[in-house]
N, C-alpha and C positions, 0 to 999 in steps of 0.2 A: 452718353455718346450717341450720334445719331449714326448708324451703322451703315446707311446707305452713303452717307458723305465721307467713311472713313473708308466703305471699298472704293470709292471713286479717289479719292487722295492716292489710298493702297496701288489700285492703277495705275494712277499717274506717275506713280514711283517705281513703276513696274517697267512701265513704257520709257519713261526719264533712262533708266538704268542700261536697257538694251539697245538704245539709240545714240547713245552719249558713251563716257566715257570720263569716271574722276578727274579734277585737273590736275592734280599730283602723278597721277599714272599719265597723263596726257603731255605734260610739261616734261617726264624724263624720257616718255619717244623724241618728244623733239630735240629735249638735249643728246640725246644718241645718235640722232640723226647727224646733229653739225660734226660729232667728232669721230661719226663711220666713215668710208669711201667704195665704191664700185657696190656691187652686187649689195652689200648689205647695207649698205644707202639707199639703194632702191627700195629697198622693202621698208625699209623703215618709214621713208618717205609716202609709201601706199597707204601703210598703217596709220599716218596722221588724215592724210587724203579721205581715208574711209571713215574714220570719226569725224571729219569734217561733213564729209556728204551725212552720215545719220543723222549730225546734228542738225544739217539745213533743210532736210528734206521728212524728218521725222521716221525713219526706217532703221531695221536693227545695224548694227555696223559688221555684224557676223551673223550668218543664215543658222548657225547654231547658235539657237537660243538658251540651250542650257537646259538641266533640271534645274527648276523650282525649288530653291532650298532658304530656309528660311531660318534666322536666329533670333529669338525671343527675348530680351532682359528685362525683368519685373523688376521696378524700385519695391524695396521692403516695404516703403513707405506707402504705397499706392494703393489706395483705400477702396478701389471697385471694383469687386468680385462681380458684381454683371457685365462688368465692360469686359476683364479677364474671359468669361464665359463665351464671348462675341468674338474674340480672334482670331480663334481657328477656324472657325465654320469660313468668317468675312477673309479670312485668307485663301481659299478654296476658291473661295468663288468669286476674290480679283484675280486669280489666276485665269482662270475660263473666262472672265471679261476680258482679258488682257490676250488671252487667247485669241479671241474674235477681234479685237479692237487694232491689237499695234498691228500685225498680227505676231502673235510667237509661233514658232514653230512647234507641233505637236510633238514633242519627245518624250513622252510616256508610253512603255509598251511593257505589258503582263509576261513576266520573264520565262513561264514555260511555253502559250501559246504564242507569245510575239502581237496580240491584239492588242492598237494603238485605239483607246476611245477616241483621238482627235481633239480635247481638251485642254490637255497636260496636267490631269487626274488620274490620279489611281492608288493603291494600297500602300498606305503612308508619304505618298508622293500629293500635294508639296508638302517635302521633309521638314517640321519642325523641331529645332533645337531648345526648350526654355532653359531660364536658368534665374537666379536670386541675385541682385545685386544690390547696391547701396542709391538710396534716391526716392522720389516719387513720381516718376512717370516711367512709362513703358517706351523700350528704344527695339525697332523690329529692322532687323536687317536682312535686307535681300539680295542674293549671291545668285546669280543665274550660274550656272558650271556647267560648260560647256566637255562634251563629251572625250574629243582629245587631248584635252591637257587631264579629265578624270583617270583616262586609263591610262597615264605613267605614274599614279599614286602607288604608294610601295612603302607596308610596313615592314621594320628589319626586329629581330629578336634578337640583339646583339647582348654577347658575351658581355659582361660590365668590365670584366677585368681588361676589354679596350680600350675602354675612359673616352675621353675626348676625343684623342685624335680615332677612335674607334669610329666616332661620332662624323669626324668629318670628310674622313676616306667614305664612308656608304654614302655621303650625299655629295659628294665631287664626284665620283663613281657612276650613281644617280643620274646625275644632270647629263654628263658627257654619253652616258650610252643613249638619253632618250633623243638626241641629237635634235633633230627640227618636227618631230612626230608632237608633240608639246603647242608649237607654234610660239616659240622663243621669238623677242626677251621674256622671259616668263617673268613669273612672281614664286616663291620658292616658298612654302608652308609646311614649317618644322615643327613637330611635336616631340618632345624627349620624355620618358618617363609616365609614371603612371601604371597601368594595363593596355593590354594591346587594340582595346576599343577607344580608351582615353583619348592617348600617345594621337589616334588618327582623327578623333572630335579635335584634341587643340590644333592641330596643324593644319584641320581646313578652317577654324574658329580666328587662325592666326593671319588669312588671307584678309580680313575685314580691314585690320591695319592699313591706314593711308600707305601708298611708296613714301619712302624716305621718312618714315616717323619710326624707328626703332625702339625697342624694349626700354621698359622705367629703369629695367635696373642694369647698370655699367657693364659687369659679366655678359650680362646676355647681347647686350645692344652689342659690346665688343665682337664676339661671336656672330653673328650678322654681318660685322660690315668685313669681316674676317672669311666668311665663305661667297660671302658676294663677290669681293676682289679675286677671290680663288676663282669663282667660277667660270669671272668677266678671261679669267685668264686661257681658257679650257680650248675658245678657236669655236666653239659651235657658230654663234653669232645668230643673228634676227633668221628665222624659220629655218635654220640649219644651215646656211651661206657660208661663211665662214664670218669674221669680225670680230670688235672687243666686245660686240653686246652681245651674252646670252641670258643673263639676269634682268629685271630692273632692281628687283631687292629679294631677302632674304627674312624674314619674319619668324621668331622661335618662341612657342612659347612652351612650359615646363608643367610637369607634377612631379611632386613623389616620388619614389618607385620600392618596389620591392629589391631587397640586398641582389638577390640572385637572378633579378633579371631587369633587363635596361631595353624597352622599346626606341625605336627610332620611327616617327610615323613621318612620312612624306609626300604632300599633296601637291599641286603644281597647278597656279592659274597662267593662262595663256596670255599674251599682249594686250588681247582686250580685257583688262581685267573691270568688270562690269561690277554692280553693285548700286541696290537704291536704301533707301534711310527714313523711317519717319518715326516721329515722335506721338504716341498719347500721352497729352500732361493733364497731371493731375485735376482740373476743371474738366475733363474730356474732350480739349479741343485737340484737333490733330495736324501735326506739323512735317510738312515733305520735306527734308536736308536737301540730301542729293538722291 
């Protein structure tokens, strides 16, 4: 793989991500739009307005660009251990391309002195996820996360013997208190189960999901469009206004868990729910999604 042409792809995937906006996340503003009225019309209407301007003018759609967070999936099948070697560094350094180029906003800063390099580098920052999957080629996902919908993230340590609706009182609960501090309609990223680092890896791992593509398996997909309805019901509405939007979806995904303890992780992306996509296949050519 030629390393210079896959950080210039990686870039462009970078820039594509914070200017734009998925069309599935794009397609359910505008559906919210037609069947909001007053105040939360308006906003929703901005919301489209602004992904529109990023897309025709090439600028970010939100002046928060987010941490740098990256998810890594290796096909088992994929035979080069020098290209593997080459990702981490070639993602470091689209990030500082990307930095000077679109421009992103420098959101890296050293958490006891508060010193920003200016890059959006620094100590494990941009955060990569890998992980082992079925296939042969490598799928790298990029998640820009922007800072206010990070800090209504909230793992619960719930009692198992709540069960379910244990499960669905902490995330209706959830969503109504964080009111428009979020930047609603959000995207809702559920993690259940596992340990208490897991539970909050799948529930930001579960944001990647298109809007409106829910879980493979029935139970859970059920659950999803089950807390969604609940939430749309709650009156927050688009940036805290009031209205039937406060969701676009609801996303869950599971592990495990220990008998005696039942994590709830919950992560929360904002309206602009951003996200870029590229492919190394197997030959080492590399392919920009979205």
């Amino acid at each position: 793989m030629d390393s210079d042409l896959f950080e210039e792809k990686l870039t462009e995937s970078i820039k594509r991500a914070v200017t734009s906006i998925a069309r599935p996340t794009l397609e359910a503003l505008k559906n919210a739009s037609e069947s909001e009225t007053g105040n939360a019309k308006v906003q929703l209407e901005a919301m489209v307005k602004a992904v529109e301007l990023g897309m025709r003018k090439k600028v970010p759609v939100c002046q928060d660009t987010g941490t740098p967070t990256f998810f890594v999936k290796v096909g088992k099948s994929f035979s080069s251990s020098d290209i593997l070697c080459q990702i981490k560094e070639s993602i470091k350094n689209s990030v500082e391309r990307a930095t000077d180029q679109v421009p992103l906003r420098p959101n890296t800063v050293h958490p006891i002195s508060g010193e920003n390099p200016g890059n959006n580098i620094g100590r494990h920052i941009p955060y990569i996820e890998w992980s082992i999957c079925e296939g042969d080629a490598v799928d790298i996902f990029f998640l820009p996360k922007g800072g206010g919908s990070e800090n209504m993230s909230q793992l619960n340590m719930m009692s198992p013997g709540e069960g379910l609706a244990g499960v669905k009182n902490i995330v209706l609960e959830r969503i109504a208190s964080m009111g428009g501090k979020p930047c609603p309609p959000t995207i809702i990223g559920l993690g259940l189960g596992g340990g208490s680092n897991i539970a909050m890896n799948l529930a930001k791992e579960a944001l990647l999901r298109p809007v409106g593509e829910n879980h493979e398996e029935e139970d859970i997909s059920e659950l999803e469009r089950e807390l969604k309805d609940s939430a749309n019901q709650l009156g927050v509405g688009p940036m805290g206004v009031g209205g039937k939007t406060t969701v676009l979806d609801v996303h869950v995904e599971y592990a495990y868990r220990h008998p005696a303890s039942y994590p709830v992780g919950i992560v929360v992306q904002c309206w602009a729910n951003r996200r870029g996509f590229v492919t190394i296949h197997s030959d080492g050519s590399v392919e920009v999604k979205y």
